[in-house]
Residue frames relative to the residue before (quaternion, step in Angstrom):
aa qw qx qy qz dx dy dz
X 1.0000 0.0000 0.0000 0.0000 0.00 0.00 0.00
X 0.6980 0.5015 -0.2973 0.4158 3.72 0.61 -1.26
X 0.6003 0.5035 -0.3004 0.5439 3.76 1.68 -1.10
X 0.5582 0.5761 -0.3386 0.4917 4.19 0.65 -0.18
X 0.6651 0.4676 -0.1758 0.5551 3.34 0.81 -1.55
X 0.6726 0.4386 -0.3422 0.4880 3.69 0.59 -1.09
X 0.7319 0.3653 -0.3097 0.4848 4.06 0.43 -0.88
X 0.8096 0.4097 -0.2092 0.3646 3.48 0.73 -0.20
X 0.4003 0.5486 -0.4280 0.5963 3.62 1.72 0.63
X 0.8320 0.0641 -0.4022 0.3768 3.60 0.12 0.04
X 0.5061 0.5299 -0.5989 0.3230 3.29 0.67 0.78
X 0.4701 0.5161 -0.4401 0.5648 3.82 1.31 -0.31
X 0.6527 0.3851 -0.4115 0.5062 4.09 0.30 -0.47
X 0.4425 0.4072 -0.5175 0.6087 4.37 0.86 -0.25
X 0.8489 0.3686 -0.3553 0.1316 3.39 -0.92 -1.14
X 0.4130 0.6930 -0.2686 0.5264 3.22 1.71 -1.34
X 0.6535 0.5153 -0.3161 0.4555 3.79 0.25 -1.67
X 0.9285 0.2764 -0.1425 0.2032 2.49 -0.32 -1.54
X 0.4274 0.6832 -0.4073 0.4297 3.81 2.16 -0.13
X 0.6723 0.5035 -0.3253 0.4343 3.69 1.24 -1.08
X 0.7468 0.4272 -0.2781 0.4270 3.37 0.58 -1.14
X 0.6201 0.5014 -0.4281 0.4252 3.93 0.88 0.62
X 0.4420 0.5409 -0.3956 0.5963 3.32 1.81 -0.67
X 0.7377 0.4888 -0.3485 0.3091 3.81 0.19 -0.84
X 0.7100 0.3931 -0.2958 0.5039 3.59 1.32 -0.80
X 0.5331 0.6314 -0.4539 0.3333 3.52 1.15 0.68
X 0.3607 0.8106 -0.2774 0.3686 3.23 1.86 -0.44
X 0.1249 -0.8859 0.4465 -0.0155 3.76 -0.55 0.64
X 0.0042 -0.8634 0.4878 0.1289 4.00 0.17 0.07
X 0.0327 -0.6524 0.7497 0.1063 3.34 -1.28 0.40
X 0.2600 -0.6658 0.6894 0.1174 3.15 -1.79 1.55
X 0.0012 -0.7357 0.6682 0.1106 3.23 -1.38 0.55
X 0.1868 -0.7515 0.6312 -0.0442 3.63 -1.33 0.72
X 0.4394 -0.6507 0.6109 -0.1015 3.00 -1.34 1.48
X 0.0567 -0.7381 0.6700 0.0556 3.71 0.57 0.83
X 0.5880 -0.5427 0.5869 0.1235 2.99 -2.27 1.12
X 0.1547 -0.8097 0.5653 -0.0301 3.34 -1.04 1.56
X 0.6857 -0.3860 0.4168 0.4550 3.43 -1.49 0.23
X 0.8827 0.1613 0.1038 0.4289 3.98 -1.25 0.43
X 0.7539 -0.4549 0.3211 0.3487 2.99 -1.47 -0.93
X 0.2234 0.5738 -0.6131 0.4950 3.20 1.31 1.05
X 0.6465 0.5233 -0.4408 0.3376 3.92 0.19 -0.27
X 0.7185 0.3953 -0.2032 0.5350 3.60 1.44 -1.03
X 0.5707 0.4123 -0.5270 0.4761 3.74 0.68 0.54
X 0.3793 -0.7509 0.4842 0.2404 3.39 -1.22 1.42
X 0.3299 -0.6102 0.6801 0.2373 3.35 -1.65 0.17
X 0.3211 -0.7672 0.5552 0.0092 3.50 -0.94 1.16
X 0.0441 -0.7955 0.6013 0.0608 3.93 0.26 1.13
X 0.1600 -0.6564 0.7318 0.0890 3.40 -1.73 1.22
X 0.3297 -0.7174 0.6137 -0.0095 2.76 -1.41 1.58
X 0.0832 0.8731 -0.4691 0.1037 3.60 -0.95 0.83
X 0.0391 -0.8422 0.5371 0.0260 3.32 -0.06 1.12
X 0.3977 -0.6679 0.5994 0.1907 3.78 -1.00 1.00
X 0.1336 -0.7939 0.5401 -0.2451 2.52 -1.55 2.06
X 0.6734 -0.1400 0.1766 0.7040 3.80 0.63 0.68
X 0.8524 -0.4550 0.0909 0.2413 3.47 0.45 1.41
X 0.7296 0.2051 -0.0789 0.6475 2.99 1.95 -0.11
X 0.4876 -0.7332 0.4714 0.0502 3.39 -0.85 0.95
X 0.3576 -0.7426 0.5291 -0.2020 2.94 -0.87 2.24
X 0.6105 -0.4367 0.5428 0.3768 3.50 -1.27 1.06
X 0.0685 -0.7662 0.6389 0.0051 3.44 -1.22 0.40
X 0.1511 0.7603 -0.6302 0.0430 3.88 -0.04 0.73
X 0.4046 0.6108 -0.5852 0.3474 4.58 0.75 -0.11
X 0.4795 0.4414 -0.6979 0.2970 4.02 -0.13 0.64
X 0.3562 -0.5683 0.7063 0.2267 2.94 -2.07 -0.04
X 0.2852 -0.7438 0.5558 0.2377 3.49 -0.62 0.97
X 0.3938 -0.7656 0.5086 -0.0081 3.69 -1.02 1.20
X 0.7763 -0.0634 0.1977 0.5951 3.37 1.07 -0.87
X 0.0120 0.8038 -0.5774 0.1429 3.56 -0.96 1.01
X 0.1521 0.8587 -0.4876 0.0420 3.77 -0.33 1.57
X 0.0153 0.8233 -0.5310 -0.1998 3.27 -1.16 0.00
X 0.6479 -0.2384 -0.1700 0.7031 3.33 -1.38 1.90
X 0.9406 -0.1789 0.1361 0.2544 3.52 -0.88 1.84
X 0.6319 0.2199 -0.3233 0.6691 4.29 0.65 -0.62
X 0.3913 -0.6146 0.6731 0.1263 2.87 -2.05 1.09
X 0.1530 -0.7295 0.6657 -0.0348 3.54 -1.19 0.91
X 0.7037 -0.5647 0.3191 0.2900 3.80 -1.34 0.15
X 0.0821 -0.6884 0.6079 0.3870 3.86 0.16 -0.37
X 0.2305 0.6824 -0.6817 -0.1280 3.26 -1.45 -0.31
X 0.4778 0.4114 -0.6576 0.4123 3.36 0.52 1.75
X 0.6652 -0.5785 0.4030 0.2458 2.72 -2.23 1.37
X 0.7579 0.4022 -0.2055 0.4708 3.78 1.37 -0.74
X 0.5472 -0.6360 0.4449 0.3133 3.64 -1.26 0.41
X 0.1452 0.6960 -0.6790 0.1829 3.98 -0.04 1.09
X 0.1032 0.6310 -0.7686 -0.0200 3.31 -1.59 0.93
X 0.2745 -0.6646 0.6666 0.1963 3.06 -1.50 0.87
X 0.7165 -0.4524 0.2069 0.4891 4.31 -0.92 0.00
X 0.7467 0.5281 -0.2152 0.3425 3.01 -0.78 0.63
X 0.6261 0.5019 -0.1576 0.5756 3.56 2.34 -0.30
X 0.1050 -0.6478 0.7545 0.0106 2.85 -1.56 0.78
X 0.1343 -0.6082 0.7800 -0.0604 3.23 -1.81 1.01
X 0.2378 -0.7041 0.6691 -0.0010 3.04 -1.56 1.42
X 0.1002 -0.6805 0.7221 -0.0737 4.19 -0.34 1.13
X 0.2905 -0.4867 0.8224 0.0497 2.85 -1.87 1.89
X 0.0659 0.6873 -0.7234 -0.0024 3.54 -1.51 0.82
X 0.5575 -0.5870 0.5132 0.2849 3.18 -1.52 0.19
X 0.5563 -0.5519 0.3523 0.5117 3.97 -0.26 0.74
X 0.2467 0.7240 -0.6273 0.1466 3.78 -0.96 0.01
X 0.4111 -0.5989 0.6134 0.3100 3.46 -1.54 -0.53
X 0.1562 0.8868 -0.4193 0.1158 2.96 -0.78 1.20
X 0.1472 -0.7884 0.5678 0.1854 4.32 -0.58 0.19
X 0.3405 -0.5706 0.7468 0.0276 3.58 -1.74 1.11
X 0.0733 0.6477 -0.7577 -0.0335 2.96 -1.71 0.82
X 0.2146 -0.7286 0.5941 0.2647 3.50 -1.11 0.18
X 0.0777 0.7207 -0.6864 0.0584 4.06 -1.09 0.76
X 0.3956 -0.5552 0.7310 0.0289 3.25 -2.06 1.24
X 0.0076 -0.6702 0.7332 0.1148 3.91 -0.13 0.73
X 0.7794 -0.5498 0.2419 0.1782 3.19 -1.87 0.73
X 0.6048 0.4681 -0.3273 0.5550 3.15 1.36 -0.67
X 0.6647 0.3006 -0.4833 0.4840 4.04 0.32 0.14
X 0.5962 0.6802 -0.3541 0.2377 3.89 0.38 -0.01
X 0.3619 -0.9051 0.1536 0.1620 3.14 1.91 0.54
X 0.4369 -0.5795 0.4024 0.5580 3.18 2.32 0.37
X 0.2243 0.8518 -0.4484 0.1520 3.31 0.40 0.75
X 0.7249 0.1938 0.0561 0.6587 3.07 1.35 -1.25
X 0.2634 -0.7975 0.3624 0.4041 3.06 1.47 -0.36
X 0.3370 0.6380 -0.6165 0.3151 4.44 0.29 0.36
X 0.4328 -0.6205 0.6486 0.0841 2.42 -2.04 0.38
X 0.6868 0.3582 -0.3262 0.5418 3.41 1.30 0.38
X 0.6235 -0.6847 0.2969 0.2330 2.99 -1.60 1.03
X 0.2986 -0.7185 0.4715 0.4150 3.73 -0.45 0.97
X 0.1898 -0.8109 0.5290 -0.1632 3.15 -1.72 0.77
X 0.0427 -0.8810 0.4492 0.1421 3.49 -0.32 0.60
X 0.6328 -0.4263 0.3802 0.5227 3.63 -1.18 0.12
X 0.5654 -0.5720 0.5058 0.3120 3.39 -1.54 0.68
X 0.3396 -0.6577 0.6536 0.1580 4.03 -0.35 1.00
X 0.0460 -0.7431 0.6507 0.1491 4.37 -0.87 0.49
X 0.1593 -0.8628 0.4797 -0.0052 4.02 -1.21 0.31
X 0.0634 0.7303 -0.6771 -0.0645 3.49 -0.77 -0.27
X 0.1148 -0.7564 0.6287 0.1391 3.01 -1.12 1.41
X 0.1752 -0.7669 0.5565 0.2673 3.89 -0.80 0.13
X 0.7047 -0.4505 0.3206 0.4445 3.15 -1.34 0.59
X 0.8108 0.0490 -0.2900 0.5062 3.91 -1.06 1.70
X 0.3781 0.7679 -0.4651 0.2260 3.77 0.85 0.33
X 0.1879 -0.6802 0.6767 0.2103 3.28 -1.46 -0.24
X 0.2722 0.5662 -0.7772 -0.0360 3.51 -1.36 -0.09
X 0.3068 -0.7631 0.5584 -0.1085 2.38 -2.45 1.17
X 0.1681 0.9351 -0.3087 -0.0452 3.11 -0.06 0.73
X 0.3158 -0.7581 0.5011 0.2729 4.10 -0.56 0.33
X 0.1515 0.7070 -0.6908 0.0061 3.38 -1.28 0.47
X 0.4102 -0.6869 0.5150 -0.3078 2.17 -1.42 2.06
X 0.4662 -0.6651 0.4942 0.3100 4.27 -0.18 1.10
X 0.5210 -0.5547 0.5638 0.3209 4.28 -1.01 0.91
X 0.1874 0.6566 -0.7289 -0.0488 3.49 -1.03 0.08
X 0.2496 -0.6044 0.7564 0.0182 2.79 -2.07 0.94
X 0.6271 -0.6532 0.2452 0.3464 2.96 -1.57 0.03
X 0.5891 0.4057 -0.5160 0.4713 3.74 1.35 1.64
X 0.7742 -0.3102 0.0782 0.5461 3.17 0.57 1.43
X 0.8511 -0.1379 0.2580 0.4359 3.71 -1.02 -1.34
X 0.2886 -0.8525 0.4222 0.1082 3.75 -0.26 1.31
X 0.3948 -0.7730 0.4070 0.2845 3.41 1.28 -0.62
X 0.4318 0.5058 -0.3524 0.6585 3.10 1.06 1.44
X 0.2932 -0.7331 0.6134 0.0184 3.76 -1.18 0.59
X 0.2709 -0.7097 0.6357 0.1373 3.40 -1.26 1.51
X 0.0991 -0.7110 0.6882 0.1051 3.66 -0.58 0.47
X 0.6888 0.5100 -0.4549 -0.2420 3.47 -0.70 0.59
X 0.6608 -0.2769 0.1543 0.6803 4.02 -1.16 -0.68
X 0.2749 -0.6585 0.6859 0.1423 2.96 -1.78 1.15
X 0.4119 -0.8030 0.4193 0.0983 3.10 -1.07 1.17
């Protein structure tokens, strides 16, 4: 019995191993980044909706695990429950493979009379699929036209 038990504890310590470390390569990450703007177009946040698709239709999504969090380049802690970058951040999300779409909006009351509108900036809805060990990246970046900042948000994959 004790010689069974002895040949067969480190194959239960392989299998064990090797069950965790496949859950781990299922793990996925999307970077996003907050390019650095002119002024105080850097200090007005951008608010990123996450959504993962769920029975045909696509659901707030907040289950990531945030991995990594910089600004212009030094990493620093998050300890908010939502996704706000202001210019100049990047955030790194562990997710779980799935299908999913990101938008990025400035509702009016954080927009500091900046541009002065009354409507909420907003970007197009970005769609995805992460598979099991992926990445996707994306940049968002303030609209311009030709009088400067429009009050709207480009969101897209950065290649």
């Amino acid at each position: 019995m004790k010689n069974t038990i002895k040949f067969l504890l480190p194959s239960i310590f392989i299998i064990f191993f090797l069950l965790i470390s496949s859950k781990k390569s299922d793990i996925s990450k999307v970077i996003i980044t907050r390019e650095e703007c002119n002024g105080a177009m850097n200090s007005i946040d951008c608010n990123i909706l996450l959504e993962k698709k769920t029975d045909n239709k696509y659901i707030s999504f907040n289950d990531y695990t945030i991995s990594k969090f910089e600004i212009l380049d030094e990493t620093f802690e998050y300890n908010r429950s939502d996704i706000v970058l202001a210019g100049g951040e990047c955030i790194v999300l562990v997710l779980n493979p799935g299908k999913y779409r990101i938008q990025c909006l400035t509702p009016i009351d954080k927009q500091n009379n900046y541009l002065k509108t009354n409507e909420v900036w907003t970007s197009e809805y970005l769609y995805f699929e992460l598979t099991p060990n992926s990445t996707e990246s994306f940049v968002i970046k303030p609209q311009v036209d030709d009088n400067g900042y429009s009050g709207a948000w480009n969101l897209e994959k950065d290649k």
